[in-house]
PDB file as gemmi writes it, atoms N, CA and C in Angstrom:
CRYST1    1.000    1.000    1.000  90.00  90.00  90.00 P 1                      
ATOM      1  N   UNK A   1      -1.757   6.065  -0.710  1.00  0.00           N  
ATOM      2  CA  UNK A   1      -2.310   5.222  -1.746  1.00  0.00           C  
ATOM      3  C   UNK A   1      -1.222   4.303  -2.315  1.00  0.00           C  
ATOM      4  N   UNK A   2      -0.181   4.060  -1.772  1.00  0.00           N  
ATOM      5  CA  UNK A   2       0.502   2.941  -1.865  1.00  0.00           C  
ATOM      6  C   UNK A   2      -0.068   1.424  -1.991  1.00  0.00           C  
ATOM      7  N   UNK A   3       0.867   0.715  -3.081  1.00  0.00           N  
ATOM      8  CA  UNK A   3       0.304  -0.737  -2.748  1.00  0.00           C  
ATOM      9  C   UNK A   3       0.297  -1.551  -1.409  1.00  0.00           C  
ATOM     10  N   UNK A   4      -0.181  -2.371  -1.201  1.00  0.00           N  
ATOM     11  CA  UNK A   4      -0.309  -3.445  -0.049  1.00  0.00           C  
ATOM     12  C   UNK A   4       0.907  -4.212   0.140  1.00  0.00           C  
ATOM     13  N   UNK A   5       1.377  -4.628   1.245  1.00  0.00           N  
ATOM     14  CA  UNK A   5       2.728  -5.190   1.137  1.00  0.00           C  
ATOM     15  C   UNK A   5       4.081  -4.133   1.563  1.00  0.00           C  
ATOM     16  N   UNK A   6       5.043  -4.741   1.445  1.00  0.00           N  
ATOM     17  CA  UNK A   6       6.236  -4.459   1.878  1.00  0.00           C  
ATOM     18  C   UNK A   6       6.063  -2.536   1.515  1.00  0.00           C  
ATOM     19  N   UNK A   7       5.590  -1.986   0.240  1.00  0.00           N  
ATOM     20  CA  UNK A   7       5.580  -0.526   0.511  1.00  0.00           C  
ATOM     21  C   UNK A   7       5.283   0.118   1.573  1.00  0.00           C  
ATOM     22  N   UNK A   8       3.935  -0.042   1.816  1.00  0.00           N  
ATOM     23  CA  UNK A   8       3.210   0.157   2.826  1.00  0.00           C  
ATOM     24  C   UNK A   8       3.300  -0.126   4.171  1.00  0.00           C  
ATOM     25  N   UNK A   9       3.718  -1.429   4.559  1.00  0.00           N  
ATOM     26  CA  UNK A   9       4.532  -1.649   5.838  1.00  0.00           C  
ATOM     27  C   UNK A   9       5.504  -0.459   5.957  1.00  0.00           C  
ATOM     28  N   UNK A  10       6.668  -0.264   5.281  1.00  0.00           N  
ATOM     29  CA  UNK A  10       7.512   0.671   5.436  1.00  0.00           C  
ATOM     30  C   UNK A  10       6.949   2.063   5.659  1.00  0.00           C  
ATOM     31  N   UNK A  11       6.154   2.475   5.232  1.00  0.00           N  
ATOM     32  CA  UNK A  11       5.911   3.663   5.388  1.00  0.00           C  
ATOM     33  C   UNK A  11       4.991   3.242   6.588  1.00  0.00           C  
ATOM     34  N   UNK A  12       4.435   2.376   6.895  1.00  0.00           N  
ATOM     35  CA  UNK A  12       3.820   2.572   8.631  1.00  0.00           C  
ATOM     36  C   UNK A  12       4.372   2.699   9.821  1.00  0.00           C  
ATOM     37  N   UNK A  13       6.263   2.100   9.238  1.00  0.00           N  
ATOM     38  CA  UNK A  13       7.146   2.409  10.473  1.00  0.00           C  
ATOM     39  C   UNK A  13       7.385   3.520  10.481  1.00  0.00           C  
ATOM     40  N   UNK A  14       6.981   4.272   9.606  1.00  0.00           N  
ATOM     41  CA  UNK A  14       7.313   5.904   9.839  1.00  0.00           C  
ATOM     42  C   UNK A  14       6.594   6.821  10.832  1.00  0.00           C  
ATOM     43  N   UNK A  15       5.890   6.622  11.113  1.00  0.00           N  
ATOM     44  CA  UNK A  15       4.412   6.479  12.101  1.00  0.00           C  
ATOM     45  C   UNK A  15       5.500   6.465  13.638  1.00  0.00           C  
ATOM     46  N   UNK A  16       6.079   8.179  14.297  1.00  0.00           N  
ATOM     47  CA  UNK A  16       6.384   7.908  15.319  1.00  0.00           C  
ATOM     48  C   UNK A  16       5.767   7.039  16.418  1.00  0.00           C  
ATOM     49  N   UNK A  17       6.781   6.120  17.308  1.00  0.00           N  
ATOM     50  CA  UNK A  17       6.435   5.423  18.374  1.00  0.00           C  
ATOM     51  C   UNK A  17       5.578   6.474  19.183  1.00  0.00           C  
ATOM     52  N   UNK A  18       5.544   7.800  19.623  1.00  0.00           N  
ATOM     53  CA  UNK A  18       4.886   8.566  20.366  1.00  0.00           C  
ATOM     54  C   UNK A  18       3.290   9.207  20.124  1.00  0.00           C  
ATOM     55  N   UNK A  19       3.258   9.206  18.777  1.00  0.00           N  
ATOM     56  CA  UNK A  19       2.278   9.411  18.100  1.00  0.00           C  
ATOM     57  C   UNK A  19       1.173   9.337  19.734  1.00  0.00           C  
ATOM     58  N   UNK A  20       0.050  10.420  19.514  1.00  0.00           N  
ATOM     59  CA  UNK A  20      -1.284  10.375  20.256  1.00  0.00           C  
ATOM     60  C   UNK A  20      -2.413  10.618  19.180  1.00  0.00           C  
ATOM     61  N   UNK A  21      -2.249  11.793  18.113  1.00  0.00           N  
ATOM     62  CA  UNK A  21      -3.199  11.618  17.398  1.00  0.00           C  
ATOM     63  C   UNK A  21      -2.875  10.694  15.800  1.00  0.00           C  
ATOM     64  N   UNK A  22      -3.375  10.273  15.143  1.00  0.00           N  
ATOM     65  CA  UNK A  22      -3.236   9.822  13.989  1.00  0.00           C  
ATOM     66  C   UNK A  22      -4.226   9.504  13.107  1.00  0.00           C  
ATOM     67  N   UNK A  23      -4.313  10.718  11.612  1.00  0.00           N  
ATOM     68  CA  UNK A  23      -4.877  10.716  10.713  1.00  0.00           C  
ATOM     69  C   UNK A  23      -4.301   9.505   9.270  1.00  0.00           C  
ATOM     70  N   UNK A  24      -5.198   8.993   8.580  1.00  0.00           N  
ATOM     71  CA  UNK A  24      -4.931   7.946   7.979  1.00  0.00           C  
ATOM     72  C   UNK A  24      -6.127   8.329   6.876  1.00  0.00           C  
ATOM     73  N   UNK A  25      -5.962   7.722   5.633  1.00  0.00           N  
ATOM     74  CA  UNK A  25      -6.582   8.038   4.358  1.00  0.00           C  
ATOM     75  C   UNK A  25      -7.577   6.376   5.128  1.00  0.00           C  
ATOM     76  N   UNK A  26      -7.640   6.017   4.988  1.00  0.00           N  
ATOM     77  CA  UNK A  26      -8.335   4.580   4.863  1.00  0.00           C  
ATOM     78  C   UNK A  26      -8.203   4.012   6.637  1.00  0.00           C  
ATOM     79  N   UNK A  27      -8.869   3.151   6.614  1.00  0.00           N  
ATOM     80  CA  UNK A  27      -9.100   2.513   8.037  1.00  0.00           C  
ATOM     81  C   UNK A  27      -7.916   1.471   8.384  1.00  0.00           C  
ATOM     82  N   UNK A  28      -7.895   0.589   9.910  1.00  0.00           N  
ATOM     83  CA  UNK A  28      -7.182  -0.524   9.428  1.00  0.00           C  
ATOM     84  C   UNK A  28      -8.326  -1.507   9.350  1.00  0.00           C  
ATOM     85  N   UNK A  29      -7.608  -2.783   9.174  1.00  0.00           N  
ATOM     86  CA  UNK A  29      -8.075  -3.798   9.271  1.00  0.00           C  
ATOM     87  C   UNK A  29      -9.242  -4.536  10.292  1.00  0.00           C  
ATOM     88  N   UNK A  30     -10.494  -4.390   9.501  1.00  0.00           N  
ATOM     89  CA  UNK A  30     -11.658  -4.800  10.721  1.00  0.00           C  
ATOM     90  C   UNK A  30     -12.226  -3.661  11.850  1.00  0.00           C  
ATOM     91  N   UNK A  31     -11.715  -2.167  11.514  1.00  0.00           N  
ATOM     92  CA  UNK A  31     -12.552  -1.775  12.366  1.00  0.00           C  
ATOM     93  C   UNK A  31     -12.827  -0.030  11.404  1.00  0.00           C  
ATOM     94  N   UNK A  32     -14.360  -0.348  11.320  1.00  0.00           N  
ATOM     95  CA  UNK A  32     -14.992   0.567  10.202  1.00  0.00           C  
ATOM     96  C   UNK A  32     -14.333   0.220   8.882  1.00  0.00           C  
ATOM     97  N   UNK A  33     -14.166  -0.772   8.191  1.00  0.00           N  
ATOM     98  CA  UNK A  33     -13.589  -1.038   6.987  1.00  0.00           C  
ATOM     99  C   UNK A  33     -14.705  -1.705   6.286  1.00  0.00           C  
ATOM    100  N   UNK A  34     -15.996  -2.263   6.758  1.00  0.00           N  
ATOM    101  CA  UNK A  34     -16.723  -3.567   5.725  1.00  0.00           C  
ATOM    102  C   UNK A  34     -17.425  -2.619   4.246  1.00  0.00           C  
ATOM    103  N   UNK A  35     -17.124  -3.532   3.555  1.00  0.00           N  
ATOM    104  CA  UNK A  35     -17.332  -3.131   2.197  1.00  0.00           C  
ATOM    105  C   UNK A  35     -17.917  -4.421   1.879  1.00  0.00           C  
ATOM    106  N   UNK A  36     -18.498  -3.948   0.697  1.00  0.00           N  
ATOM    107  CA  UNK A  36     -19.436  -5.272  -0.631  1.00  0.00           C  
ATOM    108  C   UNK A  36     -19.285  -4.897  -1.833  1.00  0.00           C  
ATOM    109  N   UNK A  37     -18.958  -6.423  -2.207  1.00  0.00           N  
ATOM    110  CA  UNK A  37     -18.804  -6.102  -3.537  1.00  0.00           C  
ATOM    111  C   UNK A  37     -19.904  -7.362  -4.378  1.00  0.00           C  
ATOM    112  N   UNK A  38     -20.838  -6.792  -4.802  1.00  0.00           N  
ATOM    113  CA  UNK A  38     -22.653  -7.619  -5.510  1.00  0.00           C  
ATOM    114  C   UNK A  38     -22.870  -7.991  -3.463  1.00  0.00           C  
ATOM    115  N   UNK A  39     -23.337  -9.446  -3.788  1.00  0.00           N  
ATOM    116  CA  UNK A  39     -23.317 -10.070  -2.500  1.00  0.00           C  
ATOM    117  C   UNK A  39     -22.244 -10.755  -1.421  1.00  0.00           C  
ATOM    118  N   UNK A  40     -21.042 -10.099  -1.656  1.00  0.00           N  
ATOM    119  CA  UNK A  40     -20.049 -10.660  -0.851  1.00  0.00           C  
ATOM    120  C   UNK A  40     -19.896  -9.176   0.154  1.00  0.00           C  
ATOM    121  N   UNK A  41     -19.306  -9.320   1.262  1.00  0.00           N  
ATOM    122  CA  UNK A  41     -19.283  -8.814   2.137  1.00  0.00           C  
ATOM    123  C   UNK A  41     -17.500  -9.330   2.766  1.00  0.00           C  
ATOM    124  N   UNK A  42     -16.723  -7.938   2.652  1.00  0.00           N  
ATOM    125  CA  UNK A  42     -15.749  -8.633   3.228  1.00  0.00           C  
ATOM    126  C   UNK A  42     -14.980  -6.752   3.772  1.00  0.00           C  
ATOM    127  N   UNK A  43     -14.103  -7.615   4.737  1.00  0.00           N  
ATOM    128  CA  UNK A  43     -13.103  -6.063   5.958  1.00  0.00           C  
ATOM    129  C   UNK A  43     -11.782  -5.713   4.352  1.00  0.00           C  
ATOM    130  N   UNK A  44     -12.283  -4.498   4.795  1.00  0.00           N  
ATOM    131  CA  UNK A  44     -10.878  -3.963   3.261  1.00  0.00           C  
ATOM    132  C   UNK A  44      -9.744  -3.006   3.992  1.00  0.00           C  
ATOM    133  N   UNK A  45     -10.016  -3.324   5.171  1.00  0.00           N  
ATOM    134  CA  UNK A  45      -8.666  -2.405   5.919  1.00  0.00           C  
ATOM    135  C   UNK A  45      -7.520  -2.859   5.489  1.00  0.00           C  
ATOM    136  N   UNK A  46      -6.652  -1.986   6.033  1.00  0.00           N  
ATOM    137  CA  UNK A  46      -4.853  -2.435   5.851  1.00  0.00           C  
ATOM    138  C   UNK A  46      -4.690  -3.448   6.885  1.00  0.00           C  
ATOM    139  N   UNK A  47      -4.149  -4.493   6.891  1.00  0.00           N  
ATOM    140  CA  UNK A  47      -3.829  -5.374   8.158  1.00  0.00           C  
ATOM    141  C   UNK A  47      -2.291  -4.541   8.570  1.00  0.00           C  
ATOM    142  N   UNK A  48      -1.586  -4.270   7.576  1.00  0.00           N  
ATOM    143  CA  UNK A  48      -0.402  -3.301   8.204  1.00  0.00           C  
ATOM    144  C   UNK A  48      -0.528  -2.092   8.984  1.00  0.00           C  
ATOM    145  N   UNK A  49      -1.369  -1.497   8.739  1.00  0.00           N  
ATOM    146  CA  UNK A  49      -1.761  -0.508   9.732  1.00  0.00           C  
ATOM    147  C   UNK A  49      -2.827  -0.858  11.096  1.00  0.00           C  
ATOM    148  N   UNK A  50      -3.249  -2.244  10.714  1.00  0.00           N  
ATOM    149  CA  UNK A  50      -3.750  -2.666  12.557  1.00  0.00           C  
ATOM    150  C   UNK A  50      -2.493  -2.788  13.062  1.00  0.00           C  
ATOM    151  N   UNK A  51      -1.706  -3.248  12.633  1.00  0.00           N  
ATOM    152  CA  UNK A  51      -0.142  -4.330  13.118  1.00  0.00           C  
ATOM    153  C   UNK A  51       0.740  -2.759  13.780  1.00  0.00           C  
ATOM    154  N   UNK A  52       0.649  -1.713  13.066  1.00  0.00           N  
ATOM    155  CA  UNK A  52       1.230  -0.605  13.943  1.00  0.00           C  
ATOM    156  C   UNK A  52       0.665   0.139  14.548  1.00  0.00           C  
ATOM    157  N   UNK A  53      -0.405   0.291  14.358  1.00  0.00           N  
ATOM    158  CA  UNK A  53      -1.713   1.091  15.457  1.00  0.00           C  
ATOM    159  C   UNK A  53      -1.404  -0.115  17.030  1.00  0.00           C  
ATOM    160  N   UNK A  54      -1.227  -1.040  16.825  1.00  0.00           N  
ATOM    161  CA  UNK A  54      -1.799  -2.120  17.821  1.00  0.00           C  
ATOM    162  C   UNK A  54      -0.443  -1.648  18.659  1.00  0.00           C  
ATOM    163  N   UNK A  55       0.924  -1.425  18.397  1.00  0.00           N  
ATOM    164  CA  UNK A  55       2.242  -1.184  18.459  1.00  0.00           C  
ATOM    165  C   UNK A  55       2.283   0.640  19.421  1.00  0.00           C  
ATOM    166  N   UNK A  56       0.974   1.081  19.133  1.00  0.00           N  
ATOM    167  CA  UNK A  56       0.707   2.603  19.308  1.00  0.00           C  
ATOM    168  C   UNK A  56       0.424   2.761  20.866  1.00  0.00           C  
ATOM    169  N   UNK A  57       0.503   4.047  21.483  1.00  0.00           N  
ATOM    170  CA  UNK A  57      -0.791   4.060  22.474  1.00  0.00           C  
ATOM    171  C   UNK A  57      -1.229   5.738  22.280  1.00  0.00           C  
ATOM    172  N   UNK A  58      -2.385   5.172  21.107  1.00  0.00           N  
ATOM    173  CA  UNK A  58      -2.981   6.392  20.402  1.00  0.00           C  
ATOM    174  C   UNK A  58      -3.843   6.828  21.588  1.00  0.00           C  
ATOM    175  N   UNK A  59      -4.523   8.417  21.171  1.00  0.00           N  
ATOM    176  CA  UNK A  59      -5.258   8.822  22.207  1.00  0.00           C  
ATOM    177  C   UNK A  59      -6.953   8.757  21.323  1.00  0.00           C  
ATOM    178  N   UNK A  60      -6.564   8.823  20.048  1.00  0.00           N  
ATOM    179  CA  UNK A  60      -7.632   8.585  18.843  1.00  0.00           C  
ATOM    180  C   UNK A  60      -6.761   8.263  17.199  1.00  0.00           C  
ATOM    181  N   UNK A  61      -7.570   8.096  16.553  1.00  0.00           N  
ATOM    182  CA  UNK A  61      -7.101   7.624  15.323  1.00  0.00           C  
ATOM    183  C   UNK A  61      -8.434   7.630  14.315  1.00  0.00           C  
ATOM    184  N   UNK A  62      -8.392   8.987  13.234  1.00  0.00           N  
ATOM    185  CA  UNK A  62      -9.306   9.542  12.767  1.00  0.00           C  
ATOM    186  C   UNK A  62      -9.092   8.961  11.062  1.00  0.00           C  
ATOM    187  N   UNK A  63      -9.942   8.057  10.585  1.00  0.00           N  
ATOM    188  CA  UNK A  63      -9.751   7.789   9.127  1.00  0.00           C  
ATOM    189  C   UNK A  63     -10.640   7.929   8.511  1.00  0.00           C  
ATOM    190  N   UNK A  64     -10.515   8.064   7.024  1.00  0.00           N  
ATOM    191  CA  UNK A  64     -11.448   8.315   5.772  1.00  0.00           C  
ATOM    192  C   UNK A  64     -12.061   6.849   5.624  1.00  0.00           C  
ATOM    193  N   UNK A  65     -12.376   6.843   4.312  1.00  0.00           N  
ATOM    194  CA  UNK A  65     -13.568   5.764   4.002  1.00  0.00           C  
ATOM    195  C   UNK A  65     -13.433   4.465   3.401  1.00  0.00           C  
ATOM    196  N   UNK A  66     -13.680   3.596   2.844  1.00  0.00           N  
ATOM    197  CA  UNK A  66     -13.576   2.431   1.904  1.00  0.00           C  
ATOM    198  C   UNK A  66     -14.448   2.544   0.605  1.00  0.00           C  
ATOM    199  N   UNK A  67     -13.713   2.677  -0.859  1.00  0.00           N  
ATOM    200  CA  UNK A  67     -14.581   2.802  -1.666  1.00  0.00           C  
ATOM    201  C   UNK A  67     -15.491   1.813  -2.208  1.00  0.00           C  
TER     202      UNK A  67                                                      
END                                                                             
């Protein structure tokens, strides 16, 4: 539950290069993330955590929800 930005980047490099499974509080960016807020509709993932998932060669990657 870190802020967005430079915190959070850092702690995604922590995220061994070998990694196969990976649990995550929240989604990344654009995939299972859409949320609304009244009538807007917009992706609430981390874009920092697509940017190191993408960096991965996960075997799965299991996340919680968007409030």
């Amino acid at each position: 539950m870190l802020q967005r930005g430079e915190p959070l980047y850092q702690k995604g490099q922590l995220i061994p290069d070998k990694t196969d499974v990976l649990i995550t509080h929240g989604p990344p960016k654009g995939i299972g993330d859409q949320a609304s807020q009244g009538f807007r509709c917009f992706n609430a993932g981390c874009i920092d955590l697509l940017h190191r998932i993408d960096k991965l060669s996960l075997r799965a990657h299991g996340f919680g929800h968007i409030d």
